[in-house]
C-alpha positions as CSV (number, residue, x, y, z in Angstrom):
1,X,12.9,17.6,-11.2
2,X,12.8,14.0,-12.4
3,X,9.9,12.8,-14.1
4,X,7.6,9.5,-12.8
5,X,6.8,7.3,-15.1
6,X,3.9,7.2,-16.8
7,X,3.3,2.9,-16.1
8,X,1.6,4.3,-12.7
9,X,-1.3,6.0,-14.3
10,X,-2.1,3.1,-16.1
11,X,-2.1,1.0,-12.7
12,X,-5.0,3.6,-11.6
13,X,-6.6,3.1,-14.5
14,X,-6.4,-0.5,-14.3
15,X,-7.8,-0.6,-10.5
16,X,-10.6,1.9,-11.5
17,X,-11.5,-0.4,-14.6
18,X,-11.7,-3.6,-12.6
19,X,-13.5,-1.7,-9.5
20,X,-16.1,-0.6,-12.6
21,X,-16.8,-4.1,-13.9
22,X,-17.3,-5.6,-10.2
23,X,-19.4,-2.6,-9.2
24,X,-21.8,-3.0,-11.6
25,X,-21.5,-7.1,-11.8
26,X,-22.5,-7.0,-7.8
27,X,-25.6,-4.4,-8.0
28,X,-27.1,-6.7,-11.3
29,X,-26.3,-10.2,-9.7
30,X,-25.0,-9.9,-6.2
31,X,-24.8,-14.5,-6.0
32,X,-23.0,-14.6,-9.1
33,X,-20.7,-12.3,-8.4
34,X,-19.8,-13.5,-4.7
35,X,-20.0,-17.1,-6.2
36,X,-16.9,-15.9,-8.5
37,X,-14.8,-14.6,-6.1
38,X,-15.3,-16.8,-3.6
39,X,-15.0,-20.6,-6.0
40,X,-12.5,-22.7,-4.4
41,X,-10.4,-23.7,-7.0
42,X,-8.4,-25.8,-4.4
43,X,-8.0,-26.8,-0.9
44,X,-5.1,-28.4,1.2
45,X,-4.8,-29.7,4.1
46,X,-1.4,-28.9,5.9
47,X,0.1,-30.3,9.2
48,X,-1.7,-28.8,12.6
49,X,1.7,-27.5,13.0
50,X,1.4,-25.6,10.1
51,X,-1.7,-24.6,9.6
52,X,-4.5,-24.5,12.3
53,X,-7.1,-24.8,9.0
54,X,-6.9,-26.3,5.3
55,X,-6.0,-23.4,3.3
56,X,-8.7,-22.7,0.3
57,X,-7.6,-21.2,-2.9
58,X,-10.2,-19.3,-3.9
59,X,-9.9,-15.8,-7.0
60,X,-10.1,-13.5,-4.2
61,X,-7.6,-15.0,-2.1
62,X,-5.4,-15.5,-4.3
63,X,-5.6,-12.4,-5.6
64,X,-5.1,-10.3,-2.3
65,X,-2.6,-12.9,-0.4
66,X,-0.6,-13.9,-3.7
67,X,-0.8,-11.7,-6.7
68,X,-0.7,-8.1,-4.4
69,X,2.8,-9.4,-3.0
70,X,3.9,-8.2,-6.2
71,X,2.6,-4.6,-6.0
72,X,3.5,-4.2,-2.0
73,X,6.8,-5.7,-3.5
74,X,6.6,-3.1,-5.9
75,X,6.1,-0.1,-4.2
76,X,8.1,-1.0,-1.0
77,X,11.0,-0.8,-2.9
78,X,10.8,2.6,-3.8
79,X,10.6,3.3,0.1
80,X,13.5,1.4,0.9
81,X,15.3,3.2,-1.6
82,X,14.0,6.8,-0.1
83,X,15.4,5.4,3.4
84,X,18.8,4.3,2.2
85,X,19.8,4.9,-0.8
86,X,22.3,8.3,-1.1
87,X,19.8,11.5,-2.0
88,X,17.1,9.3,-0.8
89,X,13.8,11.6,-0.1
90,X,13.8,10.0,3.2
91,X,18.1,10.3,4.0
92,X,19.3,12.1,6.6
93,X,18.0,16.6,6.7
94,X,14.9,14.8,4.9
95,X,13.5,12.9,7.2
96,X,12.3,15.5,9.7
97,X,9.1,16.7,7.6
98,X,8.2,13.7,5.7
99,X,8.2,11.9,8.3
100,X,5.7,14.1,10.9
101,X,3.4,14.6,8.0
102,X,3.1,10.0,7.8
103,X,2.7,9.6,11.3
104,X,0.4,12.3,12.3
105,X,-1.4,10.8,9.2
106,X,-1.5,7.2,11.5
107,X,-2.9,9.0,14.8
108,X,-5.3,11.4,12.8
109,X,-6.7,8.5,10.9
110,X,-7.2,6.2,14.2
111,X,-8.5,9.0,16.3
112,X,-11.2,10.1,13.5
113,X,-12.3,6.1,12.9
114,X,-12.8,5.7,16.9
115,X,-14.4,8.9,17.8
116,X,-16.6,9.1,14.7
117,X,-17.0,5.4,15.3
118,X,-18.0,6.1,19.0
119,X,-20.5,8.9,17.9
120,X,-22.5,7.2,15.3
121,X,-21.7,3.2,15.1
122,X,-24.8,1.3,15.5
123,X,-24.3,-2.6,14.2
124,X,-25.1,-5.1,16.4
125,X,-21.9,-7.0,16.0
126,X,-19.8,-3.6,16.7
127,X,-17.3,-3.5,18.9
128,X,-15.4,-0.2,20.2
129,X,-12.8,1.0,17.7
130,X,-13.4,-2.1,15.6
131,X,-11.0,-2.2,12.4
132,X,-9.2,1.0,13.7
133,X,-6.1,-0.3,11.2
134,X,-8.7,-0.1,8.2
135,X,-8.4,3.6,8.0
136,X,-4.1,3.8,7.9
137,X,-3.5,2.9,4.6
138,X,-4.3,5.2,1.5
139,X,-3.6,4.6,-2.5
140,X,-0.4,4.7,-4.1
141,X,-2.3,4.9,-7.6
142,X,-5.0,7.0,-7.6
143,X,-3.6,9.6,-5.1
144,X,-0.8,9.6,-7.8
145,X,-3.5,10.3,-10.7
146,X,-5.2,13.1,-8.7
147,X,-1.6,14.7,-8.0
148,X,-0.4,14.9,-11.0
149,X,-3.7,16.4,-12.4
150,X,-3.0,19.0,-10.2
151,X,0.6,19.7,-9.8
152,X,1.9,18.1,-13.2
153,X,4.6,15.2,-14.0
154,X,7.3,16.9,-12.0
155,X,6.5,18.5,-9.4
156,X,8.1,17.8,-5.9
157,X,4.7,17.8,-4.0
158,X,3.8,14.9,-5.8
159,X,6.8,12.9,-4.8
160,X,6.1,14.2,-1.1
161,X,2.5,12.8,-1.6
162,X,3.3,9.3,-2.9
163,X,5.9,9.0,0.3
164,X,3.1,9.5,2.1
165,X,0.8,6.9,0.5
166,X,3.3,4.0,0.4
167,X,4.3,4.5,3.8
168,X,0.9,4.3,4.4
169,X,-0.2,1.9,2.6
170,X,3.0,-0.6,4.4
171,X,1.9,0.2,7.6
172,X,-1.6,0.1,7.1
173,X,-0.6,-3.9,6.0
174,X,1.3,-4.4,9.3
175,X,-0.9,-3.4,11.8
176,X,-3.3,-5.2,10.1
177,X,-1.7,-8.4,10.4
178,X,0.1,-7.7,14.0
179,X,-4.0,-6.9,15.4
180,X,-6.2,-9.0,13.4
181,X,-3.9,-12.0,12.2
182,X,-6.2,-14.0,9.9
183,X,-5.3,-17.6,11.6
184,X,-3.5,-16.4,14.8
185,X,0.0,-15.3,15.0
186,X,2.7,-18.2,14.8
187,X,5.8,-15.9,14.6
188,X,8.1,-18.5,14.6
189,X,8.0,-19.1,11.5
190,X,9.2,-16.0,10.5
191,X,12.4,-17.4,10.9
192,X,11.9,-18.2,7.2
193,X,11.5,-14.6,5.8
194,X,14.9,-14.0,7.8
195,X,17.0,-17.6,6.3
196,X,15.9,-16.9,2.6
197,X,16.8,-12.8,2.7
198,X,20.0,-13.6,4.6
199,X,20.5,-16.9,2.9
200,X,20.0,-15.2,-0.8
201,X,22.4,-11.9,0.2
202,X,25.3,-14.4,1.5
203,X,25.0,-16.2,-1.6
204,X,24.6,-13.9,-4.1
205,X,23.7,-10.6,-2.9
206,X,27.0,-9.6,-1.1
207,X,29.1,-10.2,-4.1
208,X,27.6,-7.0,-6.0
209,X,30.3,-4.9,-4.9
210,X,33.2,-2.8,-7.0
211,X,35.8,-4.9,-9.1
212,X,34.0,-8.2,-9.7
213,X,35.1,-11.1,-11.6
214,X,32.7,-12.7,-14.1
215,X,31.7,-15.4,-12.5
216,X,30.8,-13.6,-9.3
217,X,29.0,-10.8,-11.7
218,X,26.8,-14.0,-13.1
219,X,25.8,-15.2,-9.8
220,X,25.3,-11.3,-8.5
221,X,23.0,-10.4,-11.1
222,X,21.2,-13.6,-11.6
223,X,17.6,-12.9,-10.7
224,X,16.7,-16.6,-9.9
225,X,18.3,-16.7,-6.2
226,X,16.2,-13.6,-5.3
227,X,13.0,-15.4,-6.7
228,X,13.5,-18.4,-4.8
229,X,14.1,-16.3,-1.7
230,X,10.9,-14.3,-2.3
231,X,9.3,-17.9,-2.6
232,X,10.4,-19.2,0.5
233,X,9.8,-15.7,2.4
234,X,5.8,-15.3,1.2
235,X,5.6,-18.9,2.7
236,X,6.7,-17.6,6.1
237,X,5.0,-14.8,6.2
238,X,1.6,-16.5,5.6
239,X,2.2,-19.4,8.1
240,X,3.3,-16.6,10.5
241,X,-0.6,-15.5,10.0
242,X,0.6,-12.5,8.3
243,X,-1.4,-10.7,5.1
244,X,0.3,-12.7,2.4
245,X,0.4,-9.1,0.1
246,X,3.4,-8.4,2.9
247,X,5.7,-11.7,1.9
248,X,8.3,-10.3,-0.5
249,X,9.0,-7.2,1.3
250,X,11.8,-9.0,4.2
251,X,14.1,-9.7,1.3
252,X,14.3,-6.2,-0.4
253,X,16.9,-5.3,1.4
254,X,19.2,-8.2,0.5
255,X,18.9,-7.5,-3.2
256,X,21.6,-5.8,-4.9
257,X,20.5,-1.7,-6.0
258,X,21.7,1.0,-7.7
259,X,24.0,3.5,-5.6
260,X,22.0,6.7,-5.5
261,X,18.2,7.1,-5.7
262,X,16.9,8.8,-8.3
263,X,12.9,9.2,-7.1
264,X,9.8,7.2,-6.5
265,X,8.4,5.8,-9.5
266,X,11.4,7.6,-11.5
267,X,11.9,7.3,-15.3
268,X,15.4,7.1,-15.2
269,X,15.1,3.7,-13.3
270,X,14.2,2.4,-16.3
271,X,17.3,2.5,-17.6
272,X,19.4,0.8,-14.2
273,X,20.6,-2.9,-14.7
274,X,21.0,-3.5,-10.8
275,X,18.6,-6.7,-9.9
276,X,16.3,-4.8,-7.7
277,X,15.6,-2.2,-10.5
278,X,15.5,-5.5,-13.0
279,X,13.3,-7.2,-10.9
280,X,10.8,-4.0,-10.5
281,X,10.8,-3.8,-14.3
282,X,9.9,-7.0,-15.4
283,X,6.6,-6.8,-12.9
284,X,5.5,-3.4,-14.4
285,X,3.4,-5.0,-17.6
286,X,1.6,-8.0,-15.3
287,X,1.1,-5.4,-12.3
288,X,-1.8,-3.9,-14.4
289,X,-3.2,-6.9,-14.8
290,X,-2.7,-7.6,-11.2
291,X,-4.6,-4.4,-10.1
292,X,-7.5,-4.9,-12.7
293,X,-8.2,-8.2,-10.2
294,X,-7.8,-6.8,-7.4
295,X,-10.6,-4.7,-8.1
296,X,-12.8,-7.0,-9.8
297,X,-12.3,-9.2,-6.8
298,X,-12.4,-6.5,-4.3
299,X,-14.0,-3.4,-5.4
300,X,-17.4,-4.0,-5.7
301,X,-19.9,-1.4,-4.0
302,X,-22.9,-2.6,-2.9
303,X,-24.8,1.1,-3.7
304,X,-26.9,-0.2,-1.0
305,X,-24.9,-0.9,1.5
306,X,-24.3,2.5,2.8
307,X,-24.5,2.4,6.7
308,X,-23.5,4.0,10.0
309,X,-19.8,2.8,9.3
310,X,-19.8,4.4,5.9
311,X,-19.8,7.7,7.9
312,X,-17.0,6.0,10.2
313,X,-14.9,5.5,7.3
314,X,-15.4,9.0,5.8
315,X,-14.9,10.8,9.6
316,X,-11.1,8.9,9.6
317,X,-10.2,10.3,5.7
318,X,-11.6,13.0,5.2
319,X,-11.1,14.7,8.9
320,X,-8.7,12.4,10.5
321,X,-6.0,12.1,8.3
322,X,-5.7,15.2,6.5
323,X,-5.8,16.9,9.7
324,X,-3.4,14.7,11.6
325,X,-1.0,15.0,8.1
326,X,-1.2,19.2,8.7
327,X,-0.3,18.8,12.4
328,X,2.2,16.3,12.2
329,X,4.0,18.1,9.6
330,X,3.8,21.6,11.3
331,X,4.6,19.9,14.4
332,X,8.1,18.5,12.9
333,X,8.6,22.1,11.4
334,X,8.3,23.8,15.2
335,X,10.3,21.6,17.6
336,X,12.6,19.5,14.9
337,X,13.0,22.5,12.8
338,X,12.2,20.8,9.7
339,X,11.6,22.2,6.3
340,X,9.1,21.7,3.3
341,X,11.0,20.1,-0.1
342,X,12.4,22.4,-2.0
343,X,9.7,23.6,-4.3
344,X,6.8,22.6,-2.0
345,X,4.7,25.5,-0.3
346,X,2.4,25.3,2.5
347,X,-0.6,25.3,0.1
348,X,0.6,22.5,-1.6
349,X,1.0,20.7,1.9
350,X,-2.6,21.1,2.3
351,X,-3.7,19.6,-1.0
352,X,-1.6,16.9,-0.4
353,X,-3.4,16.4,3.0
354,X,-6.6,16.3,1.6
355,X,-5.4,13.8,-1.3
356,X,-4.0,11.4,1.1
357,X,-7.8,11.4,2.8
358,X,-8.2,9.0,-0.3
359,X,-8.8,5.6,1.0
360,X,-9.2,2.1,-1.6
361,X,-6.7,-0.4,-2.0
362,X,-5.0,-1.6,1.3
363,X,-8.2,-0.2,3.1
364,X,-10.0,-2.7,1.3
365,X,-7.0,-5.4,2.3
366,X,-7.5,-5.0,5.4
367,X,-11.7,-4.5,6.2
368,X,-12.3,-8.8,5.9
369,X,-9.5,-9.0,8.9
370,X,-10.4,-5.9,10.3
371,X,-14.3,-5.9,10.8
372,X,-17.1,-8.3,10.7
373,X,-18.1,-9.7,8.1
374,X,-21.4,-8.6,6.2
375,X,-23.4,-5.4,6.6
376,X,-20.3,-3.7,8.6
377,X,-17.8,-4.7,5.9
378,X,-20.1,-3.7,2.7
379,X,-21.1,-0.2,4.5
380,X,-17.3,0.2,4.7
381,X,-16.3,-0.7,1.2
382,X,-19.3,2.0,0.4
383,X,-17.7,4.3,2.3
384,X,-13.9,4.0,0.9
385,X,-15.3,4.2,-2.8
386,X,-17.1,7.5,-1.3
387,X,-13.8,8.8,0.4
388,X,-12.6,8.7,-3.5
389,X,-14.6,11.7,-3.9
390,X,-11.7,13.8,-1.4
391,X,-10.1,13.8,-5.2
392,X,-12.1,16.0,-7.3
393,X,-12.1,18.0,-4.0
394,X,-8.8,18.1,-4.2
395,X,-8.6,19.3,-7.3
396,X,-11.3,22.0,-7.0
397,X,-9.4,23.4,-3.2
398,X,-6.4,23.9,-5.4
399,X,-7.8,25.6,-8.2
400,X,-9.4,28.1,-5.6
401,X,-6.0,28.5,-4.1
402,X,-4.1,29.4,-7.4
403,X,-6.8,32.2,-8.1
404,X,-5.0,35.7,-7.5
């Protein structure tokens, strides 16, 4: 089995690092902490027709609307490549299991935030199901560090498990932005995303094809045209009222890639010169950087905070969404007749399950859109760094299960 490469641990290293140093800055000095992330470095004014309010640049915005375009950029290439790209994990007699196991991940999730929600939810400013989307999105990186503590570098249950979190983590972004758009939805300008990703793959994209000539090789491979693209598509997407972390992913699929996939997060994409690969490569170094801010700026837990949604949060991960992963995948196994991955048994299924009922970095994306602000949004956060805890759990279940 191919081998992932070893730049992901250090993400979740990176994220746990910068979730460390805010955690502990926000319990010492809560109003210099939220002083920091919150100092507008900038403000502008744009057209009404534009923007309905000036837009403030502030560390923690443009942190979570700018820099984590990169990582959703990132990470939502590797599932375009399981959808598409020949021996894809996702291609065609591999879809059947993967995909049960993501969406009864979606439904399990939603029903465990609203009925746990429902059962004990007592803020004032509650309303029913409120931030349901909060609870659909996992994480890619410290999923991935719990997996392969327990099933090793190369093992195909930890491919099936970061599937699962990046598919996730996408959707969890989308629904976000489609139910609680930060400024209102103004989808027409998402005509943009869809001139620069057709605009760049007319230009240059569509030459990267057997039997080139030189020039048309140059302006194939140049990575500028796919930058500018990306530019002019993160625009759209956040006038559109969109998460800015979604604005790279509309031109993915108008950059030139390899032929065959080789897996998510593989080593030997390291050694591919097609752009998309080359464009993935030169982001790995400033992506740890990247997720050290995000959870400076995002991560810290108020220890005090823990509420009546902290309990809502854990209900959705740890019940929810394992659960709905088990029953969505042995649903597609009964009536699609759908098979594990080679290598994967049922046991492994269910340590994956309880892996994905990890919850941090698009959860935490999506709780300032999703919820109210305050008490509700800190109990929350307290209860995502608490869902964490489904790791060592993880790792404990399949210990117990390998015993003879």
């Amino acid at each position: 089995m191919y081998r992932v490469s070893p730049f992901v641990r250090r993400f979740a290293w990176a994220l746990l690092a910068g979730v460390s140093v805010a955690t502990v800055w926000v319990n010492a000095s809560p109003a210099s902490y939220y002083d920091a992330i919150e100092w507008r470095l900038a403000e502008i004014a744009l057209p009404a027709w534009m923007a309905p309010f000036p837009v403030a640049f502030t560390p923690l915005a443009v942190v979570a609307d700018g820099l984590m375009a990169l990582f959703l950029f990132f990470i939502g290439k590797e599932l375009w490549e399981a959808l598409c790209l020949e021996r894809g994990a996702l291609a065609m007699g591999r879809v059947a299991l993967p995909a049960g196991a993501i969406l009864g991940g979606w439904v399990g999730a939603v029903l465990g935030w609203v009925v746990t929600g429902a059962l004990v939810e007592t803020a004032l400013e509650a309303t029913p199901a409120a931030g349901w989307p909060v609870p659909v999105g996992s994480d890619v990186v410290l999923g991935y560090l719990v997996g392969r503590a327990i099933f090793g570098a190369g093992h195909p249950a930890l491919h099936l498990l970061l599937l699962i979190t990046i598919a996730n983590d996408i959707m969890g972004l989308l629904l976000l932005g489609v139910t609680f758009p930060s400024t209102g939805l103004r989808l027409v300008w998402l005509v943009l995303p869809l001139v620069a990703a057709f605009g760049v793959w007319a230009w240059s994209g569509r030459l990267a094809r057997p039997g080139l000539t030189e020039r048309d090789h140059r302006r194939a491979f140049a990575l500028w045209p796919y930058v500018l693209a990306g530019a002019v598509s993160w625009i759209g997407v956040m006038l559109a009222g969109l998460p800015g972390a979604l604005g790279l992913l509309p031109i993915i699929p108008a950059i030139p890639h390899a032929d065959r996939a080789f897996g998510l997060f593989a080593e030997a994409e390291e050694y591919l010169h097609d752009p998309l690969n080359r464009l993935a490569h030169l982001l790995v170094k400033p992506l740890t950087l990247v997720l050290f801010l995000f959870g400076l700026t995002r991560g810290g837990i108020d220890l005090g905070a823990i509420a009546p949604t902290t309990a809502t949060v854990l209900g959705a991960f740890w019940l929810g969404k394992p659960l709905g992963v088990m029953v969505g995948a042995v649903l597609a196994a009964r009536f699609l007749d759908a098979e594990l991955p080679a290598g994967v048994r049922v046991r492994d299924l269910l340590i994956v399950a309880v892996i994905t009922g990890m919850g941090f970095t698009v959860p935490v994306l999506a709780l300032d859109g999703a919820l109210p602000g305050g008490g509700m949004a800190e109990a929350a956060r307290a209860g995502l760094a608490l869902s964490l805890l489904a790791g060592p759990f993880a790792i404990g279940l399949a210990r117990l299960l390998r015993r003879p």
